[in-house]
N, C-alpha and C positions, 0 to 999 in steps of 0.2 A: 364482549363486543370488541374485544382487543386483536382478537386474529385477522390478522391481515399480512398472510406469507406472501405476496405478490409474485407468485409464478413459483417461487424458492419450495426445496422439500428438506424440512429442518430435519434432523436425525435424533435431535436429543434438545432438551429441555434450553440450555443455552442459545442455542439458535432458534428456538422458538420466539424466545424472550427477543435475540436481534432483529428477525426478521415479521417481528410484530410493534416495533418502535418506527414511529413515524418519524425522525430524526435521519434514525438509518434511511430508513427508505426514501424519502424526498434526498438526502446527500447522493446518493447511490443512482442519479436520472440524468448527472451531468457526463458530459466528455461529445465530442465528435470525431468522427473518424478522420483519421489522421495517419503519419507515420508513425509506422513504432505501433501506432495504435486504431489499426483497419476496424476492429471491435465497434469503437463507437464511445456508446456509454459503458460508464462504468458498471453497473447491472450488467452489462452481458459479458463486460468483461468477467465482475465475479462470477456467472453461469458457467462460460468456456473451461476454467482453474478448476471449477467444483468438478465439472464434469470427466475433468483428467485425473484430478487427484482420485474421483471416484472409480475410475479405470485401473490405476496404478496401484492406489497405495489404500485400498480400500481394506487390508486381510496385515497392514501393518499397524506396529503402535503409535507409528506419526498421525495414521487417519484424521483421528477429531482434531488435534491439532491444525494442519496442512488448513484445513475449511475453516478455521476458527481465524487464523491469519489471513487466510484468502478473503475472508465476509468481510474482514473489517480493515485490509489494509492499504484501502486507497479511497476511503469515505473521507479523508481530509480533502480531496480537492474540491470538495464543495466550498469551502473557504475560502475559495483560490477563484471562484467564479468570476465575482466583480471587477478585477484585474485582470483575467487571461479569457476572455469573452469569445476571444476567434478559437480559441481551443475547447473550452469547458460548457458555452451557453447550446444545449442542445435542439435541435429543432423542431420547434413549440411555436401553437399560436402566441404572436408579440405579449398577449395579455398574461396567457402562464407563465413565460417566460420573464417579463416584470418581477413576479408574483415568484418567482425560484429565485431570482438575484435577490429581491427582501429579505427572503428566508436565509438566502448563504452570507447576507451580514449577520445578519442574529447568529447564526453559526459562529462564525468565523470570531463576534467576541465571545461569545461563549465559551469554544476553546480555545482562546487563546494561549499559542505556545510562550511558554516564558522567554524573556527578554536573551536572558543568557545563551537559551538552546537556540537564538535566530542568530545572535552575535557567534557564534560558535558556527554555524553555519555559512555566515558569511565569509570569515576569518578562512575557511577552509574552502571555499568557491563550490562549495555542496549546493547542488538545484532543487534538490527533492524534500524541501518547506513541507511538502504536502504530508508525508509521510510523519514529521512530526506533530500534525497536527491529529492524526490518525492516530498515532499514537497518544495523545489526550484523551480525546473521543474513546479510544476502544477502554479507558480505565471505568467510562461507564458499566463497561460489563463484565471488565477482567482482574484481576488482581493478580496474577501467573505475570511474574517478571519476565518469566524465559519468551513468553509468546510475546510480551508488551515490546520487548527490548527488539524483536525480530521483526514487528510493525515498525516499530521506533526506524529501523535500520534500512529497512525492504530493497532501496534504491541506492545505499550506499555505494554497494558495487559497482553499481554503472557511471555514477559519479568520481569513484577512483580513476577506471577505466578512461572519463572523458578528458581527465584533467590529465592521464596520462599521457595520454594518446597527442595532447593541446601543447603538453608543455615539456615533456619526455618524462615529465617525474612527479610524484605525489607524494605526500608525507606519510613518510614510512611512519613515524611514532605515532601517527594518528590512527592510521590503519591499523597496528595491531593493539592498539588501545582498545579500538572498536570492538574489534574480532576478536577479541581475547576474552571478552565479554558474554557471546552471544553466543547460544547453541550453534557449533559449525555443521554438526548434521546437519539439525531441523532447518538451519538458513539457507543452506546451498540446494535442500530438497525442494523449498518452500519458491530458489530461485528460479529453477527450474519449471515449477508450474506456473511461476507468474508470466517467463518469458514460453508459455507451451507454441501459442500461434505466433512466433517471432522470429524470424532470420536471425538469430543472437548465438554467440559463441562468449555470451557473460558469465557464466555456469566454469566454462571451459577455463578462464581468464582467472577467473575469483579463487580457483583450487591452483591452479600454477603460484600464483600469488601468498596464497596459504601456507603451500610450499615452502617458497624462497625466503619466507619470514620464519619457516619453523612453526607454523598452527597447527598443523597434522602432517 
């Protein structure tokens, strides 16, 4: 009585499991369209990513990977609801909509990100909360450091990028802390399909940078 893919076509037993959790799926129905993010909700976001990663890199060994990050790596902003309302609360009768903000507190303590990883992210003027909370969430169904660590990360780049662009400069020790880290393939593959429908040249920005540090 569990199945419930909601439009999704899983490929393999893991995404059977995600896209048959009612967690996922009610996290997965916020977002409005916006800049940056003409999509909407996050569900079509994840559809768009799948559907390119399915184009591209479908006959490579990123495949199951690439969709395993894309399902699960912006279900944190559900968390993010109660607080970002003009951004996140989708449009729903007033009553479902009540009845989603409920749910994205019970979220939202449930995974809560440790105290250290929000002070850390403050300390470094990083925006992208959500992402670590995504990265809790996905420990529900992953134990793969390498994929955890690439959810964990997802939006760092644009975050380097923003403070660079704000301030002429960003912390070099932090940056290749991070990246020293994290699969540089799988990341910059992964960034690429996140930004697939995006006027973005962050793909472009993230490998000059990798560069000039000596990452590849």
């Amino acid at each position: 009585m569990k199945k419930t893919y909601d439009g999704f076509k899983p490929i393999n037993e893991l995404e059977r499991e995600i896209f048959s959790d009612e967690e996922f799926l009610t996290a997965i129905k916020v977002g409005k369209s916006r800049t940056f993010h003409k999509e909407g909700t996050v569900k079509i976001h994840i559809q768009q990513i799948l559907e390119y990663i399915d184009t591209r890199y479908k006959s490579t060994k990123y495949y199951e990977n690439l969709r395993i990050i894309a399902i699960l790596h912006d279900a944190g902003k559900f968390a993010l609801l109660e607080n970002l309302l003009e951004i996140y609360l989708p449009e729903l009768p007033a009553k479902e909509q009540k009845e989603l903000i409920a749910k994205s507190i019970i979220f939202a303590k449930k995974y809560t990100v440790p105290k250290n990883v929000v002070r850390n992210m403050e300390q470094y003027k990083f925006t992208s909360g959500h992402a670590s909370v995504s990265y809790v969430f996905a420990k529900k169904f992953l134990k793969n450091k390498k994929l955890l660590d690439i959810i964990r990360y997802h939006d760092i780049a644009v975050d380097f990028k923003s403070i660079n662009e704000k301030t002429g400069a960003y912390d070099a020790k932090m940056f290749k802390k991070i990246f020293s880290k994290v699969d540089l393939r799988l990341f910059v593959l992964f960034l690429k399909c996140d930004n697939c429908n995006r006027q973005d040249n962050i793909s472009e920005w993230l490998n000059a940078q990798l560069k000039l540090h000596s990452l590849i």
